[in-house]
N, CA, C and O atoms as CSV, one atom per row, in Angstrom:
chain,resi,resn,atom,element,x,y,z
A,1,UNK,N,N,38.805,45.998,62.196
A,1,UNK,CA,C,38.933,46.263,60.769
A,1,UNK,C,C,40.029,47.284,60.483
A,1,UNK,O,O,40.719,47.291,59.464
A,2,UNK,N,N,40.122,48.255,61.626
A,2,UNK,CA,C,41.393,49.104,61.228
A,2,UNK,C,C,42.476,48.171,61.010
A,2,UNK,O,O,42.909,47.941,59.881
A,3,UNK,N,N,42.875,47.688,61.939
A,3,UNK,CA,C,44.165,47.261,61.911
A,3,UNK,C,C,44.323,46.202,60.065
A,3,UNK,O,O,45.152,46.351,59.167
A,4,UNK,N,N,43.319,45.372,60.153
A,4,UNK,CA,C,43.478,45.109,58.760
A,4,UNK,C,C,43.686,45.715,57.357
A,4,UNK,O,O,44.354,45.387,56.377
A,5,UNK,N,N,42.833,46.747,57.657
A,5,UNK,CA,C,43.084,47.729,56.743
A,5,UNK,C,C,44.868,48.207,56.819
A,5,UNK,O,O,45.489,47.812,55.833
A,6,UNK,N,N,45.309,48.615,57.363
A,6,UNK,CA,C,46.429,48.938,57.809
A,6,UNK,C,C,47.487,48.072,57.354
A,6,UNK,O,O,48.471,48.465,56.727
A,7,UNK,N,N,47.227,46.745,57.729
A,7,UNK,CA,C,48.212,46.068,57.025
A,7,UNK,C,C,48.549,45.746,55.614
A,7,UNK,O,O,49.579,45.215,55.197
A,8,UNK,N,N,47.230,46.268,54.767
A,8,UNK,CA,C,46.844,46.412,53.289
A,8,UNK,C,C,48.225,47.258,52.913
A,8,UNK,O,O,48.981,46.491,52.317
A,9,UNK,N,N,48.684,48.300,53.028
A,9,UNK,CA,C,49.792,48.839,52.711
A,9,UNK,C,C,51.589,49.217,53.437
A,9,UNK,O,O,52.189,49.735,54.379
A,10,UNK,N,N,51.686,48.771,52.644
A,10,UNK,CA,C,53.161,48.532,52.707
A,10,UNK,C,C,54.406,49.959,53.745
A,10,UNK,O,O,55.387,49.947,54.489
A,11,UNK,N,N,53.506,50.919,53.123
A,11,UNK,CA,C,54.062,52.176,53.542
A,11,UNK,C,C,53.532,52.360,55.330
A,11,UNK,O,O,54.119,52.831,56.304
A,12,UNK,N,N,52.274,51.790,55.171
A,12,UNK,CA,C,51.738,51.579,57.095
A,12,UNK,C,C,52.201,51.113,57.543
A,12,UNK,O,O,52.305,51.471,58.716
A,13,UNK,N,N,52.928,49.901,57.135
A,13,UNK,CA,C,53.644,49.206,57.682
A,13,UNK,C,C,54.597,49.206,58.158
A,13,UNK,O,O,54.920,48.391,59.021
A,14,UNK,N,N,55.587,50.466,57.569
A,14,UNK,CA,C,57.107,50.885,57.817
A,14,UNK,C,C,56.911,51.776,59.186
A,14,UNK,O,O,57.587,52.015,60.187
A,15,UNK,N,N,55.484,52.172,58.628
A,15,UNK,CA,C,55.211,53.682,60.252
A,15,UNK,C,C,55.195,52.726,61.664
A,15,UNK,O,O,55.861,53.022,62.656
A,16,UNK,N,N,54.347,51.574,61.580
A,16,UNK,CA,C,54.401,51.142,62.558
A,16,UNK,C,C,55.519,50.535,63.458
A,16,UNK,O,O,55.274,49.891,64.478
A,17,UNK,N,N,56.462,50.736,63.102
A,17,UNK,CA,C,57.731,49.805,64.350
A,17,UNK,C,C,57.822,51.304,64.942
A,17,UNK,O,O,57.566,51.548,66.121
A,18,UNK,N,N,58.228,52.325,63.962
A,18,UNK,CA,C,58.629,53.714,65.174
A,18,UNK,C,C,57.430,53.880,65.751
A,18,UNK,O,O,57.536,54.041,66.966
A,19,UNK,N,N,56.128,53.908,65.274
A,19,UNK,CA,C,54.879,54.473,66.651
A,19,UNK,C,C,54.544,53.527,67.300
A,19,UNK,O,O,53.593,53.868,68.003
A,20,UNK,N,N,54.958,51.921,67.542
A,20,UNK,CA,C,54.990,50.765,68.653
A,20,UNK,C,C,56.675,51.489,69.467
A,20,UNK,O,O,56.730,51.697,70.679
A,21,UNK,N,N,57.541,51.692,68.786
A,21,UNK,CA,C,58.665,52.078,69.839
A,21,UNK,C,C,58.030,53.174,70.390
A,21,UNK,O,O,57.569,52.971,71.514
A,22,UNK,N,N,57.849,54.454,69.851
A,22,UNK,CA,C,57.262,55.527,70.365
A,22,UNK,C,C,56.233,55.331,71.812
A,22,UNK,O,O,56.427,56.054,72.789
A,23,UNK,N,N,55.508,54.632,71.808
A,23,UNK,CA,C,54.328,54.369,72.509
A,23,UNK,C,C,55.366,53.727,73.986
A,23,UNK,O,O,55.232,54.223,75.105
A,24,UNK,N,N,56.469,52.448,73.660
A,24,UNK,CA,C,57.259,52.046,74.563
A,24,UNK,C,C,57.953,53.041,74.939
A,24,UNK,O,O,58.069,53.033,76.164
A,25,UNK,N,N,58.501,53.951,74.416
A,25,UNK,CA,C,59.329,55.033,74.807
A,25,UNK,C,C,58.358,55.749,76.072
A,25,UNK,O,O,58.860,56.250,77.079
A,26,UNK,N,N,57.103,55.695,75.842
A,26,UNK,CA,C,56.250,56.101,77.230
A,26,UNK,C,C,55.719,55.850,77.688
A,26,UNK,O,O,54.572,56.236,77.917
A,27,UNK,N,N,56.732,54.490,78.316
A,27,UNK,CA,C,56.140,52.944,79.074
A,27,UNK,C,C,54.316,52.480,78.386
A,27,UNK,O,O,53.512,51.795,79.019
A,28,UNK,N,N,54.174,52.824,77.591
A,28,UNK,CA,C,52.318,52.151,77.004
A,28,UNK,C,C,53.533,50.798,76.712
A,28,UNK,O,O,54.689,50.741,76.293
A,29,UNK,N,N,52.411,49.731,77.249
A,29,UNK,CA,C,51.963,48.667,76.292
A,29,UNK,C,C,51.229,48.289,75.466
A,29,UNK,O,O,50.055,48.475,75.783
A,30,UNK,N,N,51.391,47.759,74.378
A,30,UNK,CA,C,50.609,48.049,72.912
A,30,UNK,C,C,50.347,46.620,72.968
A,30,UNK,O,O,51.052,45.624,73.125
A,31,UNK,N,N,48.508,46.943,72.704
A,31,UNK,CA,C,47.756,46.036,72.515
A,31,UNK,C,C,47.294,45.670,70.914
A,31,UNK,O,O,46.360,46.399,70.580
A,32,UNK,N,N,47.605,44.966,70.116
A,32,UNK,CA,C,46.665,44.645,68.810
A,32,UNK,C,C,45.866,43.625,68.823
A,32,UNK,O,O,46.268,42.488,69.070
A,33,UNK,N,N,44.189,44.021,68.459
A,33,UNK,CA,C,42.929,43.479,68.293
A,33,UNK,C,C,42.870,43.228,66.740
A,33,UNK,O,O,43.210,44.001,65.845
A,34,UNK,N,N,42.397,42.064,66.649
A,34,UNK,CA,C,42.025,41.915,65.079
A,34,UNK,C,C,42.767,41.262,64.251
A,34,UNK,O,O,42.627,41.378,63.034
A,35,UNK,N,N,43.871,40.302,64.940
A,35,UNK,CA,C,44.772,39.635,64.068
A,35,UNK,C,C,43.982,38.284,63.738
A,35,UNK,O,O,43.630,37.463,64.585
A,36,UNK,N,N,43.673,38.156,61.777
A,36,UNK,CA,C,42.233,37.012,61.562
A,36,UNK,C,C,43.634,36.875,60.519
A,36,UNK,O,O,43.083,36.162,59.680
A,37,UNK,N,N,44.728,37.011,60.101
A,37,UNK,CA,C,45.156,36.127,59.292
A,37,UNK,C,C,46.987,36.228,59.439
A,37,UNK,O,O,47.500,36.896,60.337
A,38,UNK,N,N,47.720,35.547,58.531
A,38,UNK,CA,C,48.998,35.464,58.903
A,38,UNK,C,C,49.784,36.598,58.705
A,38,UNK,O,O,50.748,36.844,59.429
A,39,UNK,N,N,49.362,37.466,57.564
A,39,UNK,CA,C,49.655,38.889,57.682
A,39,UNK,C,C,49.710,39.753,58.619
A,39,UNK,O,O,50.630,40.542,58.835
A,40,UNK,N,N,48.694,39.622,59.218
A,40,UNK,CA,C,48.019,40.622,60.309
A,40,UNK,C,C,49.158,40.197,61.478
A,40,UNK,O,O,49.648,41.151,62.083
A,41,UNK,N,N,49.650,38.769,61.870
A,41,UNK,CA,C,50.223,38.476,62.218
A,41,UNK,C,C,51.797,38.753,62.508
A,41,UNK,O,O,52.429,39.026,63.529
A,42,UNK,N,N,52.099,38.583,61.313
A,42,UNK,CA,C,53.745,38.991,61.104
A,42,UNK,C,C,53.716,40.776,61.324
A,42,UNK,O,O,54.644,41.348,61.894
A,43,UNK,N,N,52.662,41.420,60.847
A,43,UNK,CA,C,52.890,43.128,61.200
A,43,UNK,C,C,53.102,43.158,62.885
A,43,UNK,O,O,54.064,43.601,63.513
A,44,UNK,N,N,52.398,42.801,63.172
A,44,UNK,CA,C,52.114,43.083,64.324
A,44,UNK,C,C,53.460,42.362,65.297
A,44,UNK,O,O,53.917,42.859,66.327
A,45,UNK,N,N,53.879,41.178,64.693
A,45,UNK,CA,C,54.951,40.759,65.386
A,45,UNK,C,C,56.765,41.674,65.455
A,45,UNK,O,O,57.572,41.777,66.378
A,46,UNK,N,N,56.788,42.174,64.028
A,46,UNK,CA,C,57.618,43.204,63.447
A,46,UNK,C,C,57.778,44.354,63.844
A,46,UNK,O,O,58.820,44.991,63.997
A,47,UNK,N,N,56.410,44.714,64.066
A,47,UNK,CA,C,56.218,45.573,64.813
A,47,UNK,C,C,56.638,46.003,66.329
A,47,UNK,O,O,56.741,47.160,66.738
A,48,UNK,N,N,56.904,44.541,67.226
A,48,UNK,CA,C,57.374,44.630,68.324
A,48,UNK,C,C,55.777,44.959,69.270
A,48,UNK,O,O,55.768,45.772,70.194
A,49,UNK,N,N,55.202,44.605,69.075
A,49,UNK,CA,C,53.603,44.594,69.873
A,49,UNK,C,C,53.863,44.162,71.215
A,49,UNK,O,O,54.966,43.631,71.341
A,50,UNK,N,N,53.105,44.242,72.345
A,50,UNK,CA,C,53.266,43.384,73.236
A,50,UNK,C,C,52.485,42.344,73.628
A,50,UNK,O,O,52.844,41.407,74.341
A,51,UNK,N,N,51.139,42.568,73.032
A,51,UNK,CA,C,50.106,41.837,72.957
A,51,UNK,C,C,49.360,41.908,71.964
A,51,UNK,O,O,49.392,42.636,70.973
A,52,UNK,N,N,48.526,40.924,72.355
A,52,UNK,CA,C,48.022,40.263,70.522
A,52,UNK,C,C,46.582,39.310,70.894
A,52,UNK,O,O,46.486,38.391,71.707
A,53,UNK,N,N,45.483,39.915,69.950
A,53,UNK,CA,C,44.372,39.269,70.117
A,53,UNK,C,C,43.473,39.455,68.769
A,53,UNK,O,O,43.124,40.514,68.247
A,54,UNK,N,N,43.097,37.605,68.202
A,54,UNK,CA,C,42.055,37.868,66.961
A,54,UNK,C,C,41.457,36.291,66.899
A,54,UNK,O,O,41.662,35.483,67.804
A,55,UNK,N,N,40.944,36.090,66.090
A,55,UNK,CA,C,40.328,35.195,65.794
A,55,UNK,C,C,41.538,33.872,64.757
A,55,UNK,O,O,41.274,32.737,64.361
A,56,UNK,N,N,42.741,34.640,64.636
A,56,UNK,CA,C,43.558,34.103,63.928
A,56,UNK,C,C,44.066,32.895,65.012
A,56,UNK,O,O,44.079,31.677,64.834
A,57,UNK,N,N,44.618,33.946,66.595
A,57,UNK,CA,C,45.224,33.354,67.325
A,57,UNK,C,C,44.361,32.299,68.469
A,57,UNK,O,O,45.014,31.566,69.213
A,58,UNK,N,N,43.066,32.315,68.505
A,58,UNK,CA,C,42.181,31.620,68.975
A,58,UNK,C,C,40.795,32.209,69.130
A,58,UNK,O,O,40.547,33.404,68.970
A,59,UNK,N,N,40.036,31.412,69.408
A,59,UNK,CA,C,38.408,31.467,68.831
A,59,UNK,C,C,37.905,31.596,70.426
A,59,UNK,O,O,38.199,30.930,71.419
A,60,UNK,N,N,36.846,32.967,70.196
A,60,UNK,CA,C,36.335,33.008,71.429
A,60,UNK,C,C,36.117,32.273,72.840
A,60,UNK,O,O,36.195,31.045,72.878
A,61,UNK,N,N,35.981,32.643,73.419
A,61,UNK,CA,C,35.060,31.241,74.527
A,61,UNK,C,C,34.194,31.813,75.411
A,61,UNK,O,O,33.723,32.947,75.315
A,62,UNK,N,N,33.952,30.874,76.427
A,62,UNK,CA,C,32.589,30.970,77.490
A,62,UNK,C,C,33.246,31.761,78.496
A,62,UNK,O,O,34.346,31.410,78.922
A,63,UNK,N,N,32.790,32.579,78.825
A,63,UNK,CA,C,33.105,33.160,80.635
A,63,UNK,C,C,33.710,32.580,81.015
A,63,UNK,O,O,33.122,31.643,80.475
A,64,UNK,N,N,34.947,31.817,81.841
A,64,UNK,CA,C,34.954,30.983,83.238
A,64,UNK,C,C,35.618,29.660,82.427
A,64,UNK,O,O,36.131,28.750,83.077
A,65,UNK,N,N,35.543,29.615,80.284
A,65,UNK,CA,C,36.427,28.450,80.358
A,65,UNK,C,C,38.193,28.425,80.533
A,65,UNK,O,O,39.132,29.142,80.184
A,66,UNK,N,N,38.026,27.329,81.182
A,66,UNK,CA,C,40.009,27.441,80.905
A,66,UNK,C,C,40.017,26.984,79.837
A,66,UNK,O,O,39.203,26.224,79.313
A,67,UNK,N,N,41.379,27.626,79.264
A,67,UNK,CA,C,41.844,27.582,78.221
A,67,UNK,C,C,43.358,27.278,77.827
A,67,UNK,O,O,44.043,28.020,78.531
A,68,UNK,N,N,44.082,26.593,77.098
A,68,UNK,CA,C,45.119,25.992,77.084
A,68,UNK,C,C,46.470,27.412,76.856
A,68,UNK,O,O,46.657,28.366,76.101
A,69,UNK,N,N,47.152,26.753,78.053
A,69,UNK,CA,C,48.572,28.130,78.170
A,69,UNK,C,C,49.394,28.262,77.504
A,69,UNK,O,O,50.129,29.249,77.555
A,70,UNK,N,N,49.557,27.065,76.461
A,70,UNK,CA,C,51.477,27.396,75.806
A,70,UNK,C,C,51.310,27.925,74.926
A,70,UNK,O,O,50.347,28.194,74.208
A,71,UNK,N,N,52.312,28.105,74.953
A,71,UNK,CA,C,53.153,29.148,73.902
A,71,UNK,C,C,52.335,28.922,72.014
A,71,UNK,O,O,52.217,27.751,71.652
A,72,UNK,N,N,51.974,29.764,71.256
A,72,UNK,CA,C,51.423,29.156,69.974
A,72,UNK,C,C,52.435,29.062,68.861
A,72,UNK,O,O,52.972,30.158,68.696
A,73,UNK,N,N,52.980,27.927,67.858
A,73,UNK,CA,C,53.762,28.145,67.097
A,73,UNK,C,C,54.136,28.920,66.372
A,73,UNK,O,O,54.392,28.309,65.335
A,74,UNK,N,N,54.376,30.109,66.232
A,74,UNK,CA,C,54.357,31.249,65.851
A,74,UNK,C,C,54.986,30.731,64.383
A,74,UNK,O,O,54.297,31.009,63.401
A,75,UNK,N,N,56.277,29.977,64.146
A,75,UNK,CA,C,56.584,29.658,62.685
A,75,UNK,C,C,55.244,29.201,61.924
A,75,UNK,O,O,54.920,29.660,60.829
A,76,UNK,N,N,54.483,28.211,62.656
A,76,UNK,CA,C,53.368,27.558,61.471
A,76,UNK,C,C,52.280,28.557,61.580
A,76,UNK,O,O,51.528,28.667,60.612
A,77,UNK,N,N,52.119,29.182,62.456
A,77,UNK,CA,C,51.259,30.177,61.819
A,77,UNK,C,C,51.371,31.061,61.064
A,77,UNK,O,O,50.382,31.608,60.576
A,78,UNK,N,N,53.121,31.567,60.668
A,78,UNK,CA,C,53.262,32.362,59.785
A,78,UNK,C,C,53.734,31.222,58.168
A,78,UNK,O,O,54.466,31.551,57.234
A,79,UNK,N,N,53.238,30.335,58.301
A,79,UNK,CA,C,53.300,29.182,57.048
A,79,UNK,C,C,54.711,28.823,57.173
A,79,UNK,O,O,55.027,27.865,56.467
A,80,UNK,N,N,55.742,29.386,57.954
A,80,UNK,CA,C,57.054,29.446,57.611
A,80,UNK,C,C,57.839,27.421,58.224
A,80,UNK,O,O,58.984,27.166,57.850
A,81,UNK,N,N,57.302,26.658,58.814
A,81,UNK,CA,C,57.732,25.727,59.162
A,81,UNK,C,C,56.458,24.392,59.245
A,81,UNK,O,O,56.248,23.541,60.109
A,82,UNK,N,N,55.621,24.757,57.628
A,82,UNK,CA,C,54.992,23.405,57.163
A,82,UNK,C,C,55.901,22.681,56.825
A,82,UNK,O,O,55.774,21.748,57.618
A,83,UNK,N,N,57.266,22.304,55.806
A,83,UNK,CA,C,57.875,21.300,55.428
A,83,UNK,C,C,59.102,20.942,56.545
A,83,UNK,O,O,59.941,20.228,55.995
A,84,UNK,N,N,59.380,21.183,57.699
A,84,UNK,CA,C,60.376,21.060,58.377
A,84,UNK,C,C,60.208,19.793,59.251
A,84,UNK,O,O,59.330,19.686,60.108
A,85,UNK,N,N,60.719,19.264,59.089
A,85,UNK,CA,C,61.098,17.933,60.112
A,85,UNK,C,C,61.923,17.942,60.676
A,85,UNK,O,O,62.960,17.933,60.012
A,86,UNK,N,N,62.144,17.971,62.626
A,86,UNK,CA,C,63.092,18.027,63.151
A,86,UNK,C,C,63.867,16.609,63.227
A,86,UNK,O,O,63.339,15.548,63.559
A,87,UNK,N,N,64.364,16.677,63.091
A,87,UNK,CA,C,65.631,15.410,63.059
A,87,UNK,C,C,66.219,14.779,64.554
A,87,UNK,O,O,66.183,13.646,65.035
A,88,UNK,N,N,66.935,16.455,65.176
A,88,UNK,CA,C,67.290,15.634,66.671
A,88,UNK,C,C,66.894,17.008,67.658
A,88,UNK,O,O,67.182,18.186,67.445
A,89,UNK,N,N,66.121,16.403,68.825
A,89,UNK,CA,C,65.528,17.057,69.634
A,89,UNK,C,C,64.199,17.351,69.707
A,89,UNK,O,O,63.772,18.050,70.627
């Protein structure tokens, strides 16, 4: 819930790229919990995060299931490439 909260304002938002660099500046890798929508999403991506975990980006599971590896469309989850049709390739 923090982190949601957080993304509620605009001004949190500016703090966070220098205290994600800050944190890299002393080798931490920065983890964000709690990404449930496309907002939460794009902060956290802007941000320069290194990792990323919510209910946005996939839904729990069982102990012991495998679970599928690639890469997640990061455009359609940020709504940004619903009308696009690739043409060639």
């Amino acid at each position: 819930t923090w982190f949601a909260e957080f993304c509620r304002h605009a001004a949190a938002e500016r703090f966070f790229r220098p205290l994600v660099s800050a944190l890299h500046d002393r080798g931490a890798k920065v983890l964000v919990e709690g990404i449930e929508q496309s907002t939460h999403l794009r902060v956290a991506l802007d941000g320069g995060v290194d990792l990323m975990q919510g209910f946005y980006l996939a839904r729990p599971a069982l102990a012991g299931t495998v679970f599928d590896e690639e890469p997640l469309p990061i455009d359609r989850l940020l709504g940004m490439a619903s009308n696009v049709v690739p043409l060639f390739g």
